[in-house]
N, C-alpha and C positions, 0 to 999 in steps of 0.2 A: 504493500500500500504506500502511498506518498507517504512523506516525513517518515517512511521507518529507515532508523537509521543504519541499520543492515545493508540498505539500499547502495550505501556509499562502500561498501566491501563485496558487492555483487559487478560480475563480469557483466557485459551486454548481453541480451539473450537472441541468440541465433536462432530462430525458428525452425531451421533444417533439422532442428535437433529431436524434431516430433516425427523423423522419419526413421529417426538412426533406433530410438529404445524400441526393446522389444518386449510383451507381457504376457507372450505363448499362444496368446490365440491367431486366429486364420487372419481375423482383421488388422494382426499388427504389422508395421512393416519389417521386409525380412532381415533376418541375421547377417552381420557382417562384421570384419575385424577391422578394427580402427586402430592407428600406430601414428603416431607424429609426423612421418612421414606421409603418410597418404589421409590424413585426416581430412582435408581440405576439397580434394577430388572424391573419397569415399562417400562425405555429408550431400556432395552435390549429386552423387549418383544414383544414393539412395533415395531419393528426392525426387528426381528428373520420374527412377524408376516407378514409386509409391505415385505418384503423378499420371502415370499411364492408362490410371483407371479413371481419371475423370471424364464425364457426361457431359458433352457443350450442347447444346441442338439452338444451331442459330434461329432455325425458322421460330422457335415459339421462346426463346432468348433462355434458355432455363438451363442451368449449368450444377450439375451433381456434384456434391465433392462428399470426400470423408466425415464421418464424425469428427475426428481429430479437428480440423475447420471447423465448427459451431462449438467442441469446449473449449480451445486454447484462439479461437476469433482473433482478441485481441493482438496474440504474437504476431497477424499478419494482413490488420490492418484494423480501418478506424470502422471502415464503412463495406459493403459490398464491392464496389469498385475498386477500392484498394488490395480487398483480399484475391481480386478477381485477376487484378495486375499481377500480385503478386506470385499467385499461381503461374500466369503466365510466363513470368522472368526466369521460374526456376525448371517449367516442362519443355517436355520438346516435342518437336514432329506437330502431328495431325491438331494435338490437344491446343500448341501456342498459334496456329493458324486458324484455327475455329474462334480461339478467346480473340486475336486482332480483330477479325471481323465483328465479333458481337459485342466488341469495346467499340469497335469505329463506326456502331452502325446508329448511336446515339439512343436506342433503349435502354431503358432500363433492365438491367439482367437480376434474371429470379433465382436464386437460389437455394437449391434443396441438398440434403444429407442421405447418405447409401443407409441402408440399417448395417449396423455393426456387429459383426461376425466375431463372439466372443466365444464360438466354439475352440476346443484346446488343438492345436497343430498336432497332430502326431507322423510317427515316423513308421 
């Protein structure tokens, strides 16, 4: 919260980081090894990849994302538009050419949430 002053011993908070933890079930994003070395391209990749599952549909503007978007919102933006960006800066392919179009197309974009798949992964 504002004025805690913890606030002032807290790192920035990177939002890629809701792609990297994992809590066993199917809807979390997948396992990987992070080392200092690749921490930088692994954040981005797991990201780009957890990304691959979002739902644009220009014609009726309405854009699917994860639960993780509607509890941590904030980390990645104020508003719809912001989080809609910022989805876009971190996906690739077909997902950042659907969000240009239905960013540039001056609607307002809806967005909805997948249900979350809190069944346990198994091997």
């Amino acid at each position: 919260p504002e004025g805690d002053p913890r606030r002032e011993l807290s790192l920035p908070l990177d939002p890629r980081i809701h792609f990297a933890l994992n809590c066993g079930a199917r809807g979390c994003p997948a396992i990987q090894v992070y080392t200092p070395e690749n921490v930088e391209t692994a954040l981005s990749s797991a990201t780009a990849s957890f990304l691959r599952d979002t739902r644009v549909d220009t014609e009726t503007c309405e854009v699917e994302l994860s639960q993780l978007f509607k509890w941590y919102r904030s980390d990645f933006g104020e508003n719809d538009v912001e989080v809609l960006t910022w989805v876009r800066d971190h996906a690739r392919g077909e997902v950042v050419e659907k969000l240009d179009q239905l960013l540039a197309s001056g609607f307002a974009p809806r967005i909805s949430y997948a249900p979350y798949d809190w069944d346990l992964n198994s091997s």
